[in-house]
N, CA, C and O atoms as CSV, one atom per row, in Angstrom:
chain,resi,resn,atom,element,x,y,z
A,1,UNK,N,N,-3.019,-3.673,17.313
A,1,UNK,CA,C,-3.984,-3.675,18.391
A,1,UNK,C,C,-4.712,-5.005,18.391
A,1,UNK,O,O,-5.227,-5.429,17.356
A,2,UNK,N,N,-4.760,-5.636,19.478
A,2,UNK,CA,C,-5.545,-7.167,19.499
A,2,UNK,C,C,-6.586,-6.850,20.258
A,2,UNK,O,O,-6.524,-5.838,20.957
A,3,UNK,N,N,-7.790,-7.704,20.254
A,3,UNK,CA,C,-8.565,-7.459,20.794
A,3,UNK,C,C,-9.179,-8.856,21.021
A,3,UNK,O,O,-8.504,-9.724,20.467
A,4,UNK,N,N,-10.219,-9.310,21.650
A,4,UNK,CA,C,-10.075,-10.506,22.594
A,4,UNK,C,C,-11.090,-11.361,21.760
A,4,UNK,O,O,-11.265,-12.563,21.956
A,5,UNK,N,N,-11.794,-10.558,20.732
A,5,UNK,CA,C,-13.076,-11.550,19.813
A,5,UNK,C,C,-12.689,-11.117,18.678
A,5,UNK,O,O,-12.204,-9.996,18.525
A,6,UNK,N,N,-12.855,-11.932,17.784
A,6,UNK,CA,C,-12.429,-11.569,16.098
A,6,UNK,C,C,-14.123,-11.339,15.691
A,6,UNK,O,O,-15.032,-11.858,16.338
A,7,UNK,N,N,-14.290,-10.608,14.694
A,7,UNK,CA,C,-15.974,-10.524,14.744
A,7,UNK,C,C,-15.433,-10.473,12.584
A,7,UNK,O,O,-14.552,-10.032,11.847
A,8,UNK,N,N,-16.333,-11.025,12.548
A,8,UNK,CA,C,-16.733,-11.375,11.161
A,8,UNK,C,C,-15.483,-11.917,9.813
A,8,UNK,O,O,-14.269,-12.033,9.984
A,9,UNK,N,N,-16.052,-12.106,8.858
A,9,UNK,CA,C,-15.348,-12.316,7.415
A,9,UNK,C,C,-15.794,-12.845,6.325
A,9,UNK,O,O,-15.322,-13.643,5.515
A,10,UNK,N,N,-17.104,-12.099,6.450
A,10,UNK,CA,C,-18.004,-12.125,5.143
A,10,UNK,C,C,-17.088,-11.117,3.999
A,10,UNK,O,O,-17.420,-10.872,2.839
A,11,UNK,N,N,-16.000,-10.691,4.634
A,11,UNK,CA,C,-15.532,-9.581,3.340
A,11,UNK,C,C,-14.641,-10.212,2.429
A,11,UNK,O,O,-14.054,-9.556,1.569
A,12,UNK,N,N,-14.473,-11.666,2.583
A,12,UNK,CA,C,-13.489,-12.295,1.758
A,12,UNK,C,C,-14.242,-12.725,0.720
A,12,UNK,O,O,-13.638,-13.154,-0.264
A,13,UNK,N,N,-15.278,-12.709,0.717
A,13,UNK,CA,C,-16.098,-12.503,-0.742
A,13,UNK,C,C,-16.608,-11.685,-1.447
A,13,UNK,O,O,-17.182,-11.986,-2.494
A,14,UNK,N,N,-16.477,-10.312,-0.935
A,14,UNK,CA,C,-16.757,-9.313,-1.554
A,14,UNK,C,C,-16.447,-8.942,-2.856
A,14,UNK,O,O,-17.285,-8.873,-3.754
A,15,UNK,N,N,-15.035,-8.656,-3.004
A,15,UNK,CA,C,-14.285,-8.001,-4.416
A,15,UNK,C,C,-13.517,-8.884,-5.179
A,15,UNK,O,O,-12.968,-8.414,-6.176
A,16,UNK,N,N,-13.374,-9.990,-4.933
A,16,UNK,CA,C,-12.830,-11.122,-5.633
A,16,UNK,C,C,-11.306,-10.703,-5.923
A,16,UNK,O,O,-11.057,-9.551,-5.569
A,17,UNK,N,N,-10.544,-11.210,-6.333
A,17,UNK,CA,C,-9.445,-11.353,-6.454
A,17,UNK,C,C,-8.852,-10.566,-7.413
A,17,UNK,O,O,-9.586,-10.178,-8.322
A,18,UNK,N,N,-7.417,-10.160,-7.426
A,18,UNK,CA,C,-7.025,-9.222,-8.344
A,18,UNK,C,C,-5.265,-9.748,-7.944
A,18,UNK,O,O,-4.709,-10.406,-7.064
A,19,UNK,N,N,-4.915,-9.075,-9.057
A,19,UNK,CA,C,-3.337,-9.460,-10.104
A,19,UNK,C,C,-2.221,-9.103,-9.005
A,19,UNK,O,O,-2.694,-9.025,-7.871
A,20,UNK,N,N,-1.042,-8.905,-9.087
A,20,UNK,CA,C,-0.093,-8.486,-8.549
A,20,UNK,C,C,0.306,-7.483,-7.657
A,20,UNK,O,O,0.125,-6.381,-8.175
A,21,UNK,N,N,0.887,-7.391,-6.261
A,21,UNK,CA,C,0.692,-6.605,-5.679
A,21,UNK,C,C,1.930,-5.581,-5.547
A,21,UNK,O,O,2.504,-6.215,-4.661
A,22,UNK,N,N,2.738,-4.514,-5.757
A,22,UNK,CA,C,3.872,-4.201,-5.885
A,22,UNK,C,C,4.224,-3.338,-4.311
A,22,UNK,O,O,3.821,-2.178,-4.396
A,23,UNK,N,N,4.715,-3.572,-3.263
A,23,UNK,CA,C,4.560,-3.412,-1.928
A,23,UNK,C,C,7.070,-3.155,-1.824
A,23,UNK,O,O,8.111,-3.655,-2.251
A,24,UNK,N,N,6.756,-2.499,-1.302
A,24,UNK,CA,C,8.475,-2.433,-0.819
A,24,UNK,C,C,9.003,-3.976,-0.189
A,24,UNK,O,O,8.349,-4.772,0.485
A,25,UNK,N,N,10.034,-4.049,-0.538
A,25,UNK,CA,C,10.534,-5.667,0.198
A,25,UNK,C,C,10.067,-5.963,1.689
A,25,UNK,O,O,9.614,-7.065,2.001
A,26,UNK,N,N,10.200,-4.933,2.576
A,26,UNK,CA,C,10.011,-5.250,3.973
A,26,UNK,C,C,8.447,-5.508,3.957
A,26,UNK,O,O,8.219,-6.216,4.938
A,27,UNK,N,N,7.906,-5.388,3.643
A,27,UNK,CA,C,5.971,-5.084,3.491
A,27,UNK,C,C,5.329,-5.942,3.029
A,27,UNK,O,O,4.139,-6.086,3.310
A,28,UNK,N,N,6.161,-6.919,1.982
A,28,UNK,CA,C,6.284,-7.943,1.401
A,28,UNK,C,C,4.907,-8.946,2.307
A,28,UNK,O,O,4.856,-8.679,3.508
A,29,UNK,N,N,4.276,-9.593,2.006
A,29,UNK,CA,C,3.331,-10.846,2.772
A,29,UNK,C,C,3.962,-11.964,3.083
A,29,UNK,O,O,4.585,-12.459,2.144
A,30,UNK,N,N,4.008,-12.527,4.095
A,30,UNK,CA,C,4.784,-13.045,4.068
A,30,UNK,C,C,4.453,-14.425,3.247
A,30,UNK,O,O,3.371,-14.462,2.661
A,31,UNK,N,N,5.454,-15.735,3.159
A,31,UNK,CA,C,5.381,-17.008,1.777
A,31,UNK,C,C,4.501,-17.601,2.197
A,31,UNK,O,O,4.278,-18.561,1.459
A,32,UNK,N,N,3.509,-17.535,3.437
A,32,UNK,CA,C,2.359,-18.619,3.635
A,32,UNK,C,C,1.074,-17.750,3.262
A,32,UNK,O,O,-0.018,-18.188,3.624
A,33,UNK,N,N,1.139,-16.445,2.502
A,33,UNK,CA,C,-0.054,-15.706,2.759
A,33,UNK,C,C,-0.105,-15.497,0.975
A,33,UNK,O,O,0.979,-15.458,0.393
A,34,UNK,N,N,-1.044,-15.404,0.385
A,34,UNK,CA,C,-1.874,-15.011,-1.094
A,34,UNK,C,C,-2.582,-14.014,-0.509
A,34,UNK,O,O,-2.763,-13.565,0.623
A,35,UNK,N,N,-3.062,-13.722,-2.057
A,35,UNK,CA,C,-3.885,-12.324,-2.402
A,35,UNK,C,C,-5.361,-12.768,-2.268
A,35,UNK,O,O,-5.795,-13.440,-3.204
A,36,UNK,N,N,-6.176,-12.496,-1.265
A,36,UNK,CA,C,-7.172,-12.715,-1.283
A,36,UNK,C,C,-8.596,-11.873,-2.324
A,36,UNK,O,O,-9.339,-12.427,-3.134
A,37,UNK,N,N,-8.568,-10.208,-1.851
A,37,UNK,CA,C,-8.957,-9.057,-2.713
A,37,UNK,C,C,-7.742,-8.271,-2.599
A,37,UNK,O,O,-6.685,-8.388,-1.978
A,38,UNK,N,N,-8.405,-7.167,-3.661
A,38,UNK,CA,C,-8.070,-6.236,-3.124
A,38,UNK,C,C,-9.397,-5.342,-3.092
A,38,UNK,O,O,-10.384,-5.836,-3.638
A,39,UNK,N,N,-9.532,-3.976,-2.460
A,39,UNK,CA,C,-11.001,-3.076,-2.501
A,39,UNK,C,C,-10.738,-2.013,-2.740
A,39,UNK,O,O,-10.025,-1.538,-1.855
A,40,UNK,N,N,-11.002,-1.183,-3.707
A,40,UNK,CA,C,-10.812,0.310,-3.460
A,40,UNK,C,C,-11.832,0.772,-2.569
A,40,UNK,O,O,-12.903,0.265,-2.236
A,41,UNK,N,N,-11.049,2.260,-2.134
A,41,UNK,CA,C,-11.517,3.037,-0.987
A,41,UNK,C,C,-11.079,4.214,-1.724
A,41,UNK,O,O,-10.211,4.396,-2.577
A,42,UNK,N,N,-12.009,5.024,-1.093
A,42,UNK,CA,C,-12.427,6.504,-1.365
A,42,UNK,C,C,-12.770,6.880,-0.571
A,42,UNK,O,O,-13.702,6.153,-0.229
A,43,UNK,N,N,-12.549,8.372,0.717
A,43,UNK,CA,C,-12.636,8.965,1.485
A,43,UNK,C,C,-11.792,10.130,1.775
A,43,UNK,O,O,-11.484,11.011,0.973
A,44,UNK,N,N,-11.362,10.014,3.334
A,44,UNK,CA,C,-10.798,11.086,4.441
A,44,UNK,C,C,-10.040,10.260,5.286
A,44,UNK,O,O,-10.637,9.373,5.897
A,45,UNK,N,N,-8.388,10.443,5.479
A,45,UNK,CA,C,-8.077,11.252,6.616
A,45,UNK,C,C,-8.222,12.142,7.616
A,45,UNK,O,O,-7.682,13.245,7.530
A,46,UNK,N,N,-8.819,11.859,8.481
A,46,UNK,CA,C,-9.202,12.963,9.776
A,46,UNK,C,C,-7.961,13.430,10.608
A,46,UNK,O,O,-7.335,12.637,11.311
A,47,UNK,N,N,-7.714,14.433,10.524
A,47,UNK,CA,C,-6.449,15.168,11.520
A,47,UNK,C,C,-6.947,16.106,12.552
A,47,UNK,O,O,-7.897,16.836,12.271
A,48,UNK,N,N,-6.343,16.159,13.828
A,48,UNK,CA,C,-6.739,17.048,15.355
A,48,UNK,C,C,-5.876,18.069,15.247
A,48,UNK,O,O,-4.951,17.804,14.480
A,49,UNK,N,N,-5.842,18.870,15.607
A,49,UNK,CA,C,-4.960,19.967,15.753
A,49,UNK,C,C,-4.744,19.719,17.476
A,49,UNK,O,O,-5.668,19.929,18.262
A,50,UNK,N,N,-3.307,19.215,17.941
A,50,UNK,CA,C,-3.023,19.047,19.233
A,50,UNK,C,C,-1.638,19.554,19.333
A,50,UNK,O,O,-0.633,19.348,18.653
A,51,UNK,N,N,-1.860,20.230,20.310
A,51,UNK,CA,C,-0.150,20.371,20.767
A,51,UNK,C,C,0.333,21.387,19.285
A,51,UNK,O,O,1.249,20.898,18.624
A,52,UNK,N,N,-0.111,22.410,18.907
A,52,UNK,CA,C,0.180,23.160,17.491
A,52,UNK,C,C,0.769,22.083,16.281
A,52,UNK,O,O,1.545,22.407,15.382
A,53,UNK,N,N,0.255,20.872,16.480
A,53,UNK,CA,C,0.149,19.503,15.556
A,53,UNK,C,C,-0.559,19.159,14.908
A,53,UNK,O,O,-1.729,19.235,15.284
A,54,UNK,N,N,-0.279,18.619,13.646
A,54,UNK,CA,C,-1.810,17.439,13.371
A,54,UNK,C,C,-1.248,16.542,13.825
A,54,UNK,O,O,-0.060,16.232,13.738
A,55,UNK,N,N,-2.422,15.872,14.557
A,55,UNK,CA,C,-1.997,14.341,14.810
A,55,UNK,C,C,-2.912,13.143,14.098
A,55,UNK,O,O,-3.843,13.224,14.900
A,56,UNK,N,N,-3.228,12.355,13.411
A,56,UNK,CA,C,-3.994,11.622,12.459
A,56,UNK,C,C,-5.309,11.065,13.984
A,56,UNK,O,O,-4.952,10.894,15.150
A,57,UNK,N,N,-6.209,10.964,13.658
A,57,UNK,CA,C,-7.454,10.430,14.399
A,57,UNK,C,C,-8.046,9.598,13.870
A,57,UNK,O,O,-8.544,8.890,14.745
A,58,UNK,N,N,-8.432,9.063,12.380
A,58,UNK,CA,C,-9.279,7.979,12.174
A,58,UNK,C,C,-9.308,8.051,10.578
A,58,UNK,O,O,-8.887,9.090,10.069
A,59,UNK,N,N,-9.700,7.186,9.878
A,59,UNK,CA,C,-9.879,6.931,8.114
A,59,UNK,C,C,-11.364,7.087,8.317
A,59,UNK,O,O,-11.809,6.773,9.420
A,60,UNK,N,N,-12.146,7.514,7.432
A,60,UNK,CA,C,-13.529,7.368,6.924
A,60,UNK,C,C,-13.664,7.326,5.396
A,60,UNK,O,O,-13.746,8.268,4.608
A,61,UNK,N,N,-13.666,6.052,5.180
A,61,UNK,CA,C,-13.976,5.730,3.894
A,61,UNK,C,C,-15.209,4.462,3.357
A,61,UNK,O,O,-15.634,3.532,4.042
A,62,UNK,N,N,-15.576,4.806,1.921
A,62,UNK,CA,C,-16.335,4.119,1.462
A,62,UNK,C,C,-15.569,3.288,0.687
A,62,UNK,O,O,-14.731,3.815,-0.044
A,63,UNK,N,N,-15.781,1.137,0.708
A,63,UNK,CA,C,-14.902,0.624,-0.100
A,63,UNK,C,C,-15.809,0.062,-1.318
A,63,UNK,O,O,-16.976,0.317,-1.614
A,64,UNK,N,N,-15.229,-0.460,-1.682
A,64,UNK,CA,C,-15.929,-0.650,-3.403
A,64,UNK,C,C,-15.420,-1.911,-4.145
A,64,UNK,O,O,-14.391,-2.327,-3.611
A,65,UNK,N,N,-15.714,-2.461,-4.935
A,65,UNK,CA,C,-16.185,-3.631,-5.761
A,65,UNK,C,C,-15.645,-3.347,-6.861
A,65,UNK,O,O,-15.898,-2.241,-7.338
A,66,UNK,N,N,-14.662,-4.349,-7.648
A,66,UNK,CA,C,-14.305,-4.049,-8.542
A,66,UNK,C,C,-14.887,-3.047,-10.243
A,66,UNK,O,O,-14.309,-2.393,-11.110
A,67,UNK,N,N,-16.388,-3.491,-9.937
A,67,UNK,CA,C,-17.005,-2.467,-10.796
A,67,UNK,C,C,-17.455,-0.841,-9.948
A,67,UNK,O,O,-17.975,0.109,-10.534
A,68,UNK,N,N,-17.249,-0.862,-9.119
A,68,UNK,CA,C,-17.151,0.248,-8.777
A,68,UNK,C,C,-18.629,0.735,-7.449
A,68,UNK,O,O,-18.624,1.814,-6.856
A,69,UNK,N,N,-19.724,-0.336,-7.259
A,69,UNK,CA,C,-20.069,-0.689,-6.127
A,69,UNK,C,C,-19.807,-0.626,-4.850
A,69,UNK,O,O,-18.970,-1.388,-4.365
A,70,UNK,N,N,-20.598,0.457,-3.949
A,70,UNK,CA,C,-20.208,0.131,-2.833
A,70,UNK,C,C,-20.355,-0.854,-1.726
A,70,UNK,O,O,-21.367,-1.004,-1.041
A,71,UNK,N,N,-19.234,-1.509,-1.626
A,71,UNK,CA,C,-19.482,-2.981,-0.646
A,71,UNK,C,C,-19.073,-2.529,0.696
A,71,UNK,O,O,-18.777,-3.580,1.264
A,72,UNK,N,N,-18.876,-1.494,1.579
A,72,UNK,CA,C,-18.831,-1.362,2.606
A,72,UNK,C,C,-18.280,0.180,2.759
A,72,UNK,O,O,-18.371,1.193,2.066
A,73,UNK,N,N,-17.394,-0.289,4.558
A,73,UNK,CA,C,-16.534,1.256,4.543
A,73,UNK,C,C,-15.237,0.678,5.866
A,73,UNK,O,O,-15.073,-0.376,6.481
A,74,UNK,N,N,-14.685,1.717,5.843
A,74,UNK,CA,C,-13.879,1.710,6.831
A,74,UNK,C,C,-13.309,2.773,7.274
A,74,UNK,O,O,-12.971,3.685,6.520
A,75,UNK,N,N,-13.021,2.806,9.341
A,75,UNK,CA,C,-13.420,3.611,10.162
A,75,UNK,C,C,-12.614,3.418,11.539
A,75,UNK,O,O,-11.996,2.360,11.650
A,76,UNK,N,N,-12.590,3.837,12.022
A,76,UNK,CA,C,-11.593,3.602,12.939
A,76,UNK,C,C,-11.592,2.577,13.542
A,76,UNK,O,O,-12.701,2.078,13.732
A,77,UNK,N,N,-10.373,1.846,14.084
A,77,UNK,CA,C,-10.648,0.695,15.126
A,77,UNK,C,C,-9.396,0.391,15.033
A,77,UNK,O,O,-8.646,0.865,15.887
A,78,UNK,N,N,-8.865,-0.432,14.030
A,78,UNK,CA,C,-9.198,-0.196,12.434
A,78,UNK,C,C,-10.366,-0.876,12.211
A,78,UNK,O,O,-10.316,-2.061,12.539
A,79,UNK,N,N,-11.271,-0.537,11.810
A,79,UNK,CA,C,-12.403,-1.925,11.278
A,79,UNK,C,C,-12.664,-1.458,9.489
A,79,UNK,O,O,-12.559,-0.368,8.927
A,80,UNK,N,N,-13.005,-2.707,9.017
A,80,UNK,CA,C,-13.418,-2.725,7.630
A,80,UNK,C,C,-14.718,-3.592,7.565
A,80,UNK,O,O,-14.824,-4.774,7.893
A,81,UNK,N,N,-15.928,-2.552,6.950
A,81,UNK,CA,C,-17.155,-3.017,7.317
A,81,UNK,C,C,-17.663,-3.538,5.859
A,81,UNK,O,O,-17.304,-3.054,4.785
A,82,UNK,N,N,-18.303,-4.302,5.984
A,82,UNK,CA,C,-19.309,-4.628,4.701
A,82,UNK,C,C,-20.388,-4.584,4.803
A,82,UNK,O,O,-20.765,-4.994,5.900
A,83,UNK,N,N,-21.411,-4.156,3.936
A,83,UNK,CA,C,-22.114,-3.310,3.646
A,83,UNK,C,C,-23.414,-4.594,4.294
A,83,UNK,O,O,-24.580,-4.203,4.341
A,84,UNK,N,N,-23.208,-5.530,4.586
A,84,UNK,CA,C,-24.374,-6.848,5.307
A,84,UNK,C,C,-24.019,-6.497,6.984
A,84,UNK,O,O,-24.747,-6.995,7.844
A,85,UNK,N,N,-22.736,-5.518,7.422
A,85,UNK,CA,C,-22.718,-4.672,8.471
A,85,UNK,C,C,-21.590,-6.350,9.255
A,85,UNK,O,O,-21.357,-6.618,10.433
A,86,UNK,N,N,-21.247,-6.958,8.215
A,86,UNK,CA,C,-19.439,-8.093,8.963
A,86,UNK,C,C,-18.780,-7.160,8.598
A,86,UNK,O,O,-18.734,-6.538,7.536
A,87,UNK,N,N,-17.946,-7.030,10.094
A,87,UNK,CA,C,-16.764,-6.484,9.887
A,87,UNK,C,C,-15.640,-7.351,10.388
A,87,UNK,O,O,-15.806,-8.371,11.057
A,88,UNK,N,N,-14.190,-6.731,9.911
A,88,UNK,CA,C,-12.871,-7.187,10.407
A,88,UNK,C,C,-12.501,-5.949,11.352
A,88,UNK,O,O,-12.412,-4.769,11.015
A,89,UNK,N,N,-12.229,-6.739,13.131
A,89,UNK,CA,C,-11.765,-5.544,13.960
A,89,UNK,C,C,-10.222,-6.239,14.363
A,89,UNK,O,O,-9.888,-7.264,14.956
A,90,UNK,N,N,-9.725,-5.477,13.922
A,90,UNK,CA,C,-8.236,-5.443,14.271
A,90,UNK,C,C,-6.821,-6.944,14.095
A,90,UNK,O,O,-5.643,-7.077,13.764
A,91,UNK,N,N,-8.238,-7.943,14.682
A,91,UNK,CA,C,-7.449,-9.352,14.829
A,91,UNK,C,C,-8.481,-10.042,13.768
A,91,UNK,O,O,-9.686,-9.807,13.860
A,92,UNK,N,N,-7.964,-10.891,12.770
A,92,UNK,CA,C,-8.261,-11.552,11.952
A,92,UNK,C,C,-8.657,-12.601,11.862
A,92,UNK,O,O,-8.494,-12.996,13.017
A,93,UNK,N,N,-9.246,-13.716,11.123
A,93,UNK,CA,C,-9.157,-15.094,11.562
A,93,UNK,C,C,-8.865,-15.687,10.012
A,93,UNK,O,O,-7.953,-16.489,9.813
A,94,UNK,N,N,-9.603,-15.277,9.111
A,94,UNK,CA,C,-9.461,-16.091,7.389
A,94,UNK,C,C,-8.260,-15.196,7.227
A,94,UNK,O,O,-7.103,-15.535,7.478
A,95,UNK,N,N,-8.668,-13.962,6.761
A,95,UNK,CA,C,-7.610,-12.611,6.653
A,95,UNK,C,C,-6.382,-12.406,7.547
A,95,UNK,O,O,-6.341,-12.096,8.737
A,96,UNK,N,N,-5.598,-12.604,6.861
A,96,UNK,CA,C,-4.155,-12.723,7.970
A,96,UNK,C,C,-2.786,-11.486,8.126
A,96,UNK,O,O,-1.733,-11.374,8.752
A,97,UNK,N,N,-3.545,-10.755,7.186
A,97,UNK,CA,C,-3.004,-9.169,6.947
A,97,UNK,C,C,-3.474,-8.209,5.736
A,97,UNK,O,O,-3.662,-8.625,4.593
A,98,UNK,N,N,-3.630,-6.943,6.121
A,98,UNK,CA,C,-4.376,-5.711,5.283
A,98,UNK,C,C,-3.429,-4.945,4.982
A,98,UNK,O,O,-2.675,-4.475,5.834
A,99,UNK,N,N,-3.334,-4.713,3.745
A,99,UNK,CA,C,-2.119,-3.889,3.564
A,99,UNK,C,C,-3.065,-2.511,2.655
A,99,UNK,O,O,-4.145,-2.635,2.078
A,100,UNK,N,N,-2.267,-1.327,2.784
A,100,UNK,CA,C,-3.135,-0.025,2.082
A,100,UNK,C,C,-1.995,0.272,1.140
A,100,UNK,O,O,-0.960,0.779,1.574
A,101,UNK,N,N,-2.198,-0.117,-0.519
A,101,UNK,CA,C,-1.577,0.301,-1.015
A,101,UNK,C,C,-1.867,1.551,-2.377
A,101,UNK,O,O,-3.026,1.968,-2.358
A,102,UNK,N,N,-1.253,1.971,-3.151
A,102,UNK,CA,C,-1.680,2.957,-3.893
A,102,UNK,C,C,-2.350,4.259,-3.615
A,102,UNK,O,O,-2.860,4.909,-4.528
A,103,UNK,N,N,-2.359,4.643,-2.407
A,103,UNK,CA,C,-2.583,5.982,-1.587
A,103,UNK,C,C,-2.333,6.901,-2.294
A,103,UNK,O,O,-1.273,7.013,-2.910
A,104,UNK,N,N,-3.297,7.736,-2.322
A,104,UNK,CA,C,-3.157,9.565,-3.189
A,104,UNK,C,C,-3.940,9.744,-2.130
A,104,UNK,O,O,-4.830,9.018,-1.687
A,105,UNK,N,N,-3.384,11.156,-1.622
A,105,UNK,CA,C,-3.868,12.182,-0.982
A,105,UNK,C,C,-4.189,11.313,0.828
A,105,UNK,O,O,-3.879,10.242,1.350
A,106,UNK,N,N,-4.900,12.446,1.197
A,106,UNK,CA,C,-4.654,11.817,2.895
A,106,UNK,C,C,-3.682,12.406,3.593
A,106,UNK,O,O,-3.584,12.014,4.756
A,107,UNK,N,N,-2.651,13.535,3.109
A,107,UNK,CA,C,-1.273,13.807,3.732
A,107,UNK,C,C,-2.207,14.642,4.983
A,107,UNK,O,O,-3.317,15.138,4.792
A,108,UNK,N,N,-1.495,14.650,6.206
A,108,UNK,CA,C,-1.695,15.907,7.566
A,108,UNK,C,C,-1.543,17.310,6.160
A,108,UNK,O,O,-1.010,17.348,5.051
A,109,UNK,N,N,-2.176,18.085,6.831
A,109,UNK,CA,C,-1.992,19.662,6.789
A,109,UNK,C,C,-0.793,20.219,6.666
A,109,UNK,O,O,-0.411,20.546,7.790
A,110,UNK,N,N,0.097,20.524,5.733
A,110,UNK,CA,C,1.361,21.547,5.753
A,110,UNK,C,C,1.373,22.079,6.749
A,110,UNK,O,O,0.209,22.449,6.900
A,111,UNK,N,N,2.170,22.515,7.928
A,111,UNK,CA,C,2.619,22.957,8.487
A,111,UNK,C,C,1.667,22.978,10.070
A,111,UNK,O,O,0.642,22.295,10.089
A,112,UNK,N,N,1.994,23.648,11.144
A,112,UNK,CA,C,1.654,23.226,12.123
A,112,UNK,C,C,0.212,24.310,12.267
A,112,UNK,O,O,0.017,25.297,11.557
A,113,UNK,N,N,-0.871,23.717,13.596
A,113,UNK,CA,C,-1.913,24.370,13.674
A,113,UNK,C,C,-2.219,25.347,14.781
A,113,UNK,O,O,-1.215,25.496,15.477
A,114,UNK,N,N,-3.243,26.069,15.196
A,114,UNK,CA,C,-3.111,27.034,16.386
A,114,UNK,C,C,-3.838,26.998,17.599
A,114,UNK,O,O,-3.640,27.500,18.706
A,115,UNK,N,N,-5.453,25.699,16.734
A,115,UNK,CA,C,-6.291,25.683,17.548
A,115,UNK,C,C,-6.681,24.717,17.848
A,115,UNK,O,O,-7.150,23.995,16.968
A,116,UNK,N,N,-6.668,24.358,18.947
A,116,UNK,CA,C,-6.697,22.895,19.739
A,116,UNK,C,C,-7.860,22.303,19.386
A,116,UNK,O,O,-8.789,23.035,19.727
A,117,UNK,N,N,-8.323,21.090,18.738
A,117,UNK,CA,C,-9.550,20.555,18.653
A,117,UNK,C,C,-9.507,20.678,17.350
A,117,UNK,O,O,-9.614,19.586,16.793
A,118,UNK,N,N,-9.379,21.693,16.540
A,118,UNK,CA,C,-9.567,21.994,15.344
A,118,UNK,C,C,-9.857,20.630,14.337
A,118,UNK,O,O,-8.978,19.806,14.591
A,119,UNK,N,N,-10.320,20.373,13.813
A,119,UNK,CA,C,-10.233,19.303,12.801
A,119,UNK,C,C,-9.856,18.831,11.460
A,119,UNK,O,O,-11.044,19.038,11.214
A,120,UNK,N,N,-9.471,18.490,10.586
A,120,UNK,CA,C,-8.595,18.568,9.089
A,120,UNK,C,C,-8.871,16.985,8.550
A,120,UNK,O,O,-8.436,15.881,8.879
A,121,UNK,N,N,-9.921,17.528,7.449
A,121,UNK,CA,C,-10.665,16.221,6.741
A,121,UNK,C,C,-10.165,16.270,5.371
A,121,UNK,O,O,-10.811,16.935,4.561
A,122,UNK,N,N,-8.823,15.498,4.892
A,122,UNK,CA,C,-8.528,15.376,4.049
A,122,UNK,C,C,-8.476,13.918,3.125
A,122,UNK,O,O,-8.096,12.804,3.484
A,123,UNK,N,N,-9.207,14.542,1.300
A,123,UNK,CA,C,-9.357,13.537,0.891
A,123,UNK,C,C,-8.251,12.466,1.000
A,123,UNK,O,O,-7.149,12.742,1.476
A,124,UNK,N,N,-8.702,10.745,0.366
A,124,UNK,CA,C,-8.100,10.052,-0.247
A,124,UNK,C,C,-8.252,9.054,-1.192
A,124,UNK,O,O,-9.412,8.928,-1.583
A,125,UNK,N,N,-7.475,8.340,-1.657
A,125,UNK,CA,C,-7.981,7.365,-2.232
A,125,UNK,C,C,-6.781,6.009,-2.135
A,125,UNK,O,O,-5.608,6.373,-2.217
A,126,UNK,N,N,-7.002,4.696,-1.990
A,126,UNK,CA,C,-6.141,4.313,-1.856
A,126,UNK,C,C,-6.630,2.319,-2.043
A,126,UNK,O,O,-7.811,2.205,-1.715
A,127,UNK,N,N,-6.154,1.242,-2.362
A,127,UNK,CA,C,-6.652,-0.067,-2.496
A,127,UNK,C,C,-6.271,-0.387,-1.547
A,127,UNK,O,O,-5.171,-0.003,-1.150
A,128,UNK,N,N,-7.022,-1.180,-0.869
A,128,UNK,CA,C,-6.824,-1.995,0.235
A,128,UNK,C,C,-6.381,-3.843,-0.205
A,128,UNK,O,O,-6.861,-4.341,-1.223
A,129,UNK,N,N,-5.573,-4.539,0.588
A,129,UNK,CA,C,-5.390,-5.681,-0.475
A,129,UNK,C,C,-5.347,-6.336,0.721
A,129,UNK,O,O,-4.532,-6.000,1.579
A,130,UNK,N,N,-6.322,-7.460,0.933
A,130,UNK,CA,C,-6.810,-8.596,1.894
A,130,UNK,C,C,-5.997,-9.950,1.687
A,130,UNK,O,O,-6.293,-10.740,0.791
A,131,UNK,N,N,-5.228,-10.104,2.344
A,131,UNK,CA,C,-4.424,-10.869,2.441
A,131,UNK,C,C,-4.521,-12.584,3.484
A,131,UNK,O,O,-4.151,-12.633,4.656
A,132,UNK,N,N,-5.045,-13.725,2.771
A,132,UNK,CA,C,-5.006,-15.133,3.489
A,132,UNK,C,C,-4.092,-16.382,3.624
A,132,UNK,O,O,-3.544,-16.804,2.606
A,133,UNK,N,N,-4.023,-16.596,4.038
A,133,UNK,CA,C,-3.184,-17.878,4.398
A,133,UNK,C,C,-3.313,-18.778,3.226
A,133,UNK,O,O,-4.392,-19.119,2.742
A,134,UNK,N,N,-2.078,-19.160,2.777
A,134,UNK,CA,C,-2.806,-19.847,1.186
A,134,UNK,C,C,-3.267,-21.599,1.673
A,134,UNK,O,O,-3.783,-22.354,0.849
């Protein structure tokens, strides 16, 4: 999703830098991009019950600082907020790709639903790894 103003990137100083990233070949960053952070996150998956479906609606999570500090959150858009209220919405400018890796939990609901609207707030946890142009 692009959007026509890039708004902030105070978050490239947040969590400082961290070690190796292990991502499937295709997912890979590409050779002009380094590891900028990475952040853990802790939250929800939000799921709708549409069409006797879940269909995914938005992340709500709190992200965090390598000691374990909360330095922001992130919320739908996609945006990733920091806690001085800079965020990254969708299009980047320092940050040149976000990748979510190490995910537990967050899956849709087993099986299908009955009631339209319904809602399904399931935990997660997962690192986010901020990715710049080296």
């Amino acid at each position: 999703m692009a959007v026509r103003k890039a708004v902030v990137i105070s978050l490239m100083g947040l969590a400082g830098c961290a070690g190796t990233v292990h991502v499937p070949g295709d997912l890979k960053p590409g050779a002009n991009e380094s590891l900028a952070m990475v952040v853990p996150a802790r939250g929800v998956q939000i799921y709708e019950c549409r069409d006797t479906k879940w269909a995914f609606v938005a992340p709500e999570a709190e992200l965090y600082d390598a000691n374990g500090k909360r330095i922001g959150r992130h919320y739908a858009g996609p945006h990733w907020e920091a806690a001085d209220g800079s965020r990254i919405v969708a299009t980047l400018s320092k940050v040149t790709s976000i990748q979510r890796v190490a995910t537990t939990g967050g899956v849709a609901p087993a099986g299908g639903c009955s009631q339209a609207g319904t809602q399904a707030r399931v935990p997660y946890t997962a690192d986010y790894d901020f990715f710049a142009t080296k």
